[in-house]
C-alpha positions as CSV (number, residue, x, y, z in Angstrom):
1,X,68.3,72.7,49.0
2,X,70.7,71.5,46.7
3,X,73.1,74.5,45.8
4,X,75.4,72.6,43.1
5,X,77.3,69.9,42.6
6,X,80.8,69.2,42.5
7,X,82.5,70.9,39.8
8,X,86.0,72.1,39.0
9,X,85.6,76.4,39.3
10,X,88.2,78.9,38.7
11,X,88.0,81.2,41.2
12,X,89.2,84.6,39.6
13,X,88.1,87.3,37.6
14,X,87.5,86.4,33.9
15,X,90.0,88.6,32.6
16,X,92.6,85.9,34.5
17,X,91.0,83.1,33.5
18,X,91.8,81.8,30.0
19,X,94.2,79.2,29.5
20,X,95.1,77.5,26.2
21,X,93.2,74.6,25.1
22,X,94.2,71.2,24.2
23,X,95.8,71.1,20.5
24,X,93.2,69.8,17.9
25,X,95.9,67.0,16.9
26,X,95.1,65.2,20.5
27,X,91.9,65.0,20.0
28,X,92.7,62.5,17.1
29,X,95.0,60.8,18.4
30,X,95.2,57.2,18.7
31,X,92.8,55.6,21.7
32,X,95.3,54.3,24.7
33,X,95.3,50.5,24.7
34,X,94.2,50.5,28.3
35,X,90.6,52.3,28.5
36,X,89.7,51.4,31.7
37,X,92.1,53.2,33.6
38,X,91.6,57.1,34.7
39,X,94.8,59.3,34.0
40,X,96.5,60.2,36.7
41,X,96.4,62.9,38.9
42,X,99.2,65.7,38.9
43,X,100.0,68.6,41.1
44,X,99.4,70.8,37.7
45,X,95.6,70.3,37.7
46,X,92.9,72.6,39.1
47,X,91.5,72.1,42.6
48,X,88.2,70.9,42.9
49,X,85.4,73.5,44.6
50,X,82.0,73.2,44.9
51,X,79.3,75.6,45.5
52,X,77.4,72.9,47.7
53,X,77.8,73.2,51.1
54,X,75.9,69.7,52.5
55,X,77.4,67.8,49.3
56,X,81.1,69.7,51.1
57,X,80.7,68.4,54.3
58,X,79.5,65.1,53.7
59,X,82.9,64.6,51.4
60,X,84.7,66.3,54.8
61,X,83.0,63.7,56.8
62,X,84.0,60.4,54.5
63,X,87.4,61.7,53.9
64,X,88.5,63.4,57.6
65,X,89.2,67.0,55.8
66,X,88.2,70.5,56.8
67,X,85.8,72.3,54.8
68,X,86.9,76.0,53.5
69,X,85.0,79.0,52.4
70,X,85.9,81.4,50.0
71,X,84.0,84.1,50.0
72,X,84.6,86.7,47.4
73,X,83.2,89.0,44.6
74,X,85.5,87.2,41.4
75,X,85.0,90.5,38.9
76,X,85.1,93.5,40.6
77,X,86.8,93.0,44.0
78,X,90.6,93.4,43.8
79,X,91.6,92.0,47.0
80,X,89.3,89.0,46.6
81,X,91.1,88.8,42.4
82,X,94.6,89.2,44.4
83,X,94.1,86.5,46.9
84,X,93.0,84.1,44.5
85,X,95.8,84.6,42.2
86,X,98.4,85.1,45.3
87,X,96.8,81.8,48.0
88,X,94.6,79.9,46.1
89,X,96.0,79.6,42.7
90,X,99.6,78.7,44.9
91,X,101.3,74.9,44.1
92,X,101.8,75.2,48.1
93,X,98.1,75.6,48.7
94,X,96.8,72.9,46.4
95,X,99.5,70.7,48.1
96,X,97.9,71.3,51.4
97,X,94.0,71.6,49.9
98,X,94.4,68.0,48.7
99,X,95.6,66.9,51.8
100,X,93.3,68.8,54.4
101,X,90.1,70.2,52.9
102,X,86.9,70.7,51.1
103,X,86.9,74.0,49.2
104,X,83.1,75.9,48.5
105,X,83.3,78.5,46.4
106,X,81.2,81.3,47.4
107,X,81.1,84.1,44.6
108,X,79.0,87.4,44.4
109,X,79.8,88.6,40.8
110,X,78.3,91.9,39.7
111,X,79.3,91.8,36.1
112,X,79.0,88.1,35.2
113,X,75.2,86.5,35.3
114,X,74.7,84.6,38.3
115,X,71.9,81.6,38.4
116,X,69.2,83.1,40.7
117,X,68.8,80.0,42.8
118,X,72.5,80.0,43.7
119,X,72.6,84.0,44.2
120,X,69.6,83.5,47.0
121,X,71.9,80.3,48.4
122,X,75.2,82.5,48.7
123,X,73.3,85.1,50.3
124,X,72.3,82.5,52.9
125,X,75.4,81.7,53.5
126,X,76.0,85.3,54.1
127,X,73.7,86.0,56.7
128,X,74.8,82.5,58.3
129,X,78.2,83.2,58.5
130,X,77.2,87.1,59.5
131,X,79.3,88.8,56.7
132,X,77.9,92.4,56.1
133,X,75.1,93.2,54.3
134,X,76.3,96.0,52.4
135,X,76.6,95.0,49.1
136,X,80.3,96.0,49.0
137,X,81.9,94.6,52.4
138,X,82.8,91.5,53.7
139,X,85.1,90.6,51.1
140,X,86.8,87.9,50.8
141,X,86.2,86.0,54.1
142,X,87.0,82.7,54.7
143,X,85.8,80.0,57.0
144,X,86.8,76.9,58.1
145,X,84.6,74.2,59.3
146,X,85.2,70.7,61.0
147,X,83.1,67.8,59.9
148,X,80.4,68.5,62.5
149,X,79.8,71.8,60.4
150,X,81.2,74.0,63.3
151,X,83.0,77.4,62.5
152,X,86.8,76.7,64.0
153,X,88.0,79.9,62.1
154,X,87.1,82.9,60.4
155,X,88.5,85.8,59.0
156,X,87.7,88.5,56.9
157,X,90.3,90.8,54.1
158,X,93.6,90.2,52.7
159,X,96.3,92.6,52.8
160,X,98.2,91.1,49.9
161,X,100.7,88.7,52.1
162,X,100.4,85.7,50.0
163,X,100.7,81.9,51.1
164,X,102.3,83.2,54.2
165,X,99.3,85.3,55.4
166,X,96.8,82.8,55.1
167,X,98.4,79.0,55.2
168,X,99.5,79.1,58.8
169,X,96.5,80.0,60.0
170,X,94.5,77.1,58.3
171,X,97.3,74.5,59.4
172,X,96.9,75.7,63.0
173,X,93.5,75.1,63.1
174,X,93.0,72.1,60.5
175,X,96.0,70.5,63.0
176,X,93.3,70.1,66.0
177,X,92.4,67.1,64.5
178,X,91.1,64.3,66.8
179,X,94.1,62.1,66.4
180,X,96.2,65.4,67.0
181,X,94.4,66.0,69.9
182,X,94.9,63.1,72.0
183,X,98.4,62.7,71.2
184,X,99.2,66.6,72.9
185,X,96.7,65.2,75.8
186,X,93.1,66.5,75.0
187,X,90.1,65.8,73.4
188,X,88.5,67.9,70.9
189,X,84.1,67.9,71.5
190,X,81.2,69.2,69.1
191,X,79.7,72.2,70.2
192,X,76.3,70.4,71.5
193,X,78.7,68.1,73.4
194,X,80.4,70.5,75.1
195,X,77.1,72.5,76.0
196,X,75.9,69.2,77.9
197,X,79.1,68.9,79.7
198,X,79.1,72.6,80.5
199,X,75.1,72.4,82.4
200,X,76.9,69.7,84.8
201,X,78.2,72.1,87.8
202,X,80.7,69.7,88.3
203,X,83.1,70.4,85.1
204,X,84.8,73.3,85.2
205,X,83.8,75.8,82.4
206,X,87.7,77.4,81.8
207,X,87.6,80.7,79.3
208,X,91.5,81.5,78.6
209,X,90.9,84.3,76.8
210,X,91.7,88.0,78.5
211,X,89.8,89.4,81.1
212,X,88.7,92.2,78.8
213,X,86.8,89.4,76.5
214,X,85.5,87.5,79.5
215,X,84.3,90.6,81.1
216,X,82.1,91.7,77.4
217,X,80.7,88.6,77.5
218,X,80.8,84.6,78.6
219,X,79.5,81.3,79.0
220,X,77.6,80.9,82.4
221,X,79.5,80.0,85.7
222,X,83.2,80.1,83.1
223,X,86.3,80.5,85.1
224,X,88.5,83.2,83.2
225,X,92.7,82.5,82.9
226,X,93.9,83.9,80.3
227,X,96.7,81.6,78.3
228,X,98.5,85.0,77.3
229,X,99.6,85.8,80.9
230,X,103.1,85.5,82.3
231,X,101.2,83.4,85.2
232,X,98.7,81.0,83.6
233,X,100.8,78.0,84.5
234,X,101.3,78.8,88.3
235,X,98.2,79.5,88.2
236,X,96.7,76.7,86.4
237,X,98.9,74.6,89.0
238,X,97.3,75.7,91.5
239,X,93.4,74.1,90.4
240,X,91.7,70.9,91.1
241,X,93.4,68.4,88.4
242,X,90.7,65.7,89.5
243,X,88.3,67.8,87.9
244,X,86.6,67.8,84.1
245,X,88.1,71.0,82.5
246,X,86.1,72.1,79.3
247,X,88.3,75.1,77.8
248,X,87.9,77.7,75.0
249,X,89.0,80.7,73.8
250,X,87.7,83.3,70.7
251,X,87.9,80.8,68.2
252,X,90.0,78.0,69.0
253,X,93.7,78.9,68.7
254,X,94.3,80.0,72.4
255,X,92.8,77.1,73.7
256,X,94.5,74.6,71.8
257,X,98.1,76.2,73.5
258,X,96.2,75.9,76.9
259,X,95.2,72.3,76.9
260,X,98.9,71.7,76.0
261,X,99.7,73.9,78.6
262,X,97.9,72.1,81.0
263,X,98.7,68.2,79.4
264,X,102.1,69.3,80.4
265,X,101.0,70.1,83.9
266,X,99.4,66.5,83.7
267,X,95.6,67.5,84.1
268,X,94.1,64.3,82.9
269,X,90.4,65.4,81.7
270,X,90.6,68.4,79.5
271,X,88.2,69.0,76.4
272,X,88.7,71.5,73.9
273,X,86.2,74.0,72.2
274,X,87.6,74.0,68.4
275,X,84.4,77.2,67.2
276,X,85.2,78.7,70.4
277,X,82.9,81.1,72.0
278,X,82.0,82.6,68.4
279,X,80.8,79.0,67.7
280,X,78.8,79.2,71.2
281,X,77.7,82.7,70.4
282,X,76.2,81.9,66.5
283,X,74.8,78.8,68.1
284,X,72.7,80.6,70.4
285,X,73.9,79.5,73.6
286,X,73.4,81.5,76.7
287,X,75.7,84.5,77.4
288,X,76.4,86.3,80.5
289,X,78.4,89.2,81.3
C-alpha cells in the first residue's frame, strides 16, 4: 500500500512551524536567463521526509543510506516537540542526514486532522516496530534500518540531550557499512543470510552479549562470550580460528567491537549480525533458553 510520497514535512508542532514567506516583489521579478538549471542546494533548506516507507527504502537501496524513523505525536507530545526542535531541526543533523539516510516521518497528531489511510498505515508501523499500544507511550522512538529493511537500532524517549544524545548513536551504527566492514576485517550479512549459515553445525553461532541476556533467551546451539568482560580476548584466543564465526549481540553495537576484537586476533571468517538478536527475535526465528 502506498502510504505517501516524497514530500518536504516539518516535523514539529504547529505553533513552531511558521516561517516567513517569500516577499511578493520576487515573485515578479525578472525570469533568470538560464531556465534549465535547478537552483542549487544549500545547507539552509529543509530535509526531505517521507511518510512512505517502501518508496524510503528503495531511495536507501539506490543511494547506499540508512533509513530513519521518527516516531512522534507533533502537537501534544513535548519530548517528541523538543527533540525535533533540539536533533532534527540541528545544521549538524541535516549535515549528517544528507549524507547517511532516508528520513520517514511517522506522526500521531491528536489535534491536527490526520488522512485516515495514513493514520491506519502509521499504526502499522506501530505494531511492526512493537511501540505500545497505549495511546500515550512510545513516544518518540526512532529506528534505523539498513537497505535490506532490517532493524540495526532502536530506541525509544529523549531526555532533552540534544545532537549529542542522539547523533553518536546513529553514526555508530550507520558506520557498519559494508565497505566499513571489510576494511576492520568482517563482513556484515542480512538476517535470512545469517539464519542459513547459523542451521550449518559447522559455523560457530557466537552471542557476545552477557551471560544474563544469553541465559533469558538465545539462538540455538550460540556460544556465549561476552565482549564486555575483562577476558574476552584470552578467551577468544583460545577458539578454533579455522572456523566460520557468525556473531551478534542485542542490536548490533557490541558485536561490531567484537569482530574488531577478533580481526585483531586475526580470525579470518567472521560475519556480523547488524539487527542483532532483536532483529532474530521480530523475525521469528527460533529461541532457546
Amino acid at each position: 500500500m502506498r502510504i505517501g510520497t516524497l514530500q518536504v514535512m516539518p516535523l514539529v508542532a504547529c505553533c513552531w512551524w511558521l516561517v516567513a514567506l517569500p516577499a511578493t516583489e520576487a515573485q515578479s521579478a525578472e525570469p533568470s536567463a538560464v531556465t534549465n538549471q535547478p537552483p542549487a542546494k544549500t545547507q539552509s533548506e529543509p530535509l526531505a521526509w517521507t511518510t512512505d516507507l517502501q518508496q524510503a527504502l528503495s531511495h536507501a537501496k539506490t543511494d547506499g543510506k540508512f533509513v530513519l524513523l521518527y516516531f512522534h505525536g507533533s502537537d501534544w507530545c513535548p519530548p517528541c516537540v523538543e527533540m525535533q526542535h533540539q536533533v532534527f531541526d540541528s545544521p549538524e543533523f541535516a549535515q549528517y542526514a544528507r549524507r547517511r539516510l532516508v528520513l520517514v516521518d511517522i506522526d500521531f497528531p491528536e489535534k491536527t486532522k490526520q488522512d485516515a489511510q495514513l493514520r491506519q498505515a502509521n499504526l502499522a508501523l506501530k505494531t511492526r516496530f512493537n511501540l505500545s499500544h497505549d495511546p500515550g507511550e512510545g513516544f518518540p522512538t526512532i529506528a534505523l534500518l539498513n537497505t535490506a529493511g532490517e532493524t540495526v537500532f532502536q530506541e525509544t524517549g529523549y531526555s532533552g540531550g540534544g545532537i549529542a544524545e542522539v547523533l553518536p548513536a546513529l553514526q555508530r551504527h550507520t558506520g557498519t557499512s559494508d565497505k566499513a566492514a571489510q576494511a576492520a576485517g568482517f563482513k556484515n550479512l542480512g538476517l535470512e543470510e545469517f539464519s542459513k549459515m547459523a542451521a550449518d553445525r559447522q559455523n560457530v553461532i557466537l552471542d557476545v552479549r552477557t551471560a544474563r541476556e544469553f541465559q533469558a533467551g538465545h539462538i540455538q546451539g550460540a556460544v556465549n562470550l561476552d565482549v564486555t568482560a575483562l577476558d574476552f580476548e584470552t578467551k577468544a584466543a583460545a577458539l578454533d580460528k579455522s572456523k566460520i564465526y557468525l556473531v551478534h549481540c542485542a542490536s548490533g553495537i557490541r558485536s561490531v567491537k567484537a569482530c574488531e576484537k577478533l580481526a585483531r586476533l586475526d580470525f579470518p571468517n567472521l560475519y556480523n549480525l547488524p539487527g542483532g538478536f532483536k532483529a532474530w527475535v521480530r523475525a521469528g526465528k527460533p529461541v532457546e533458553k
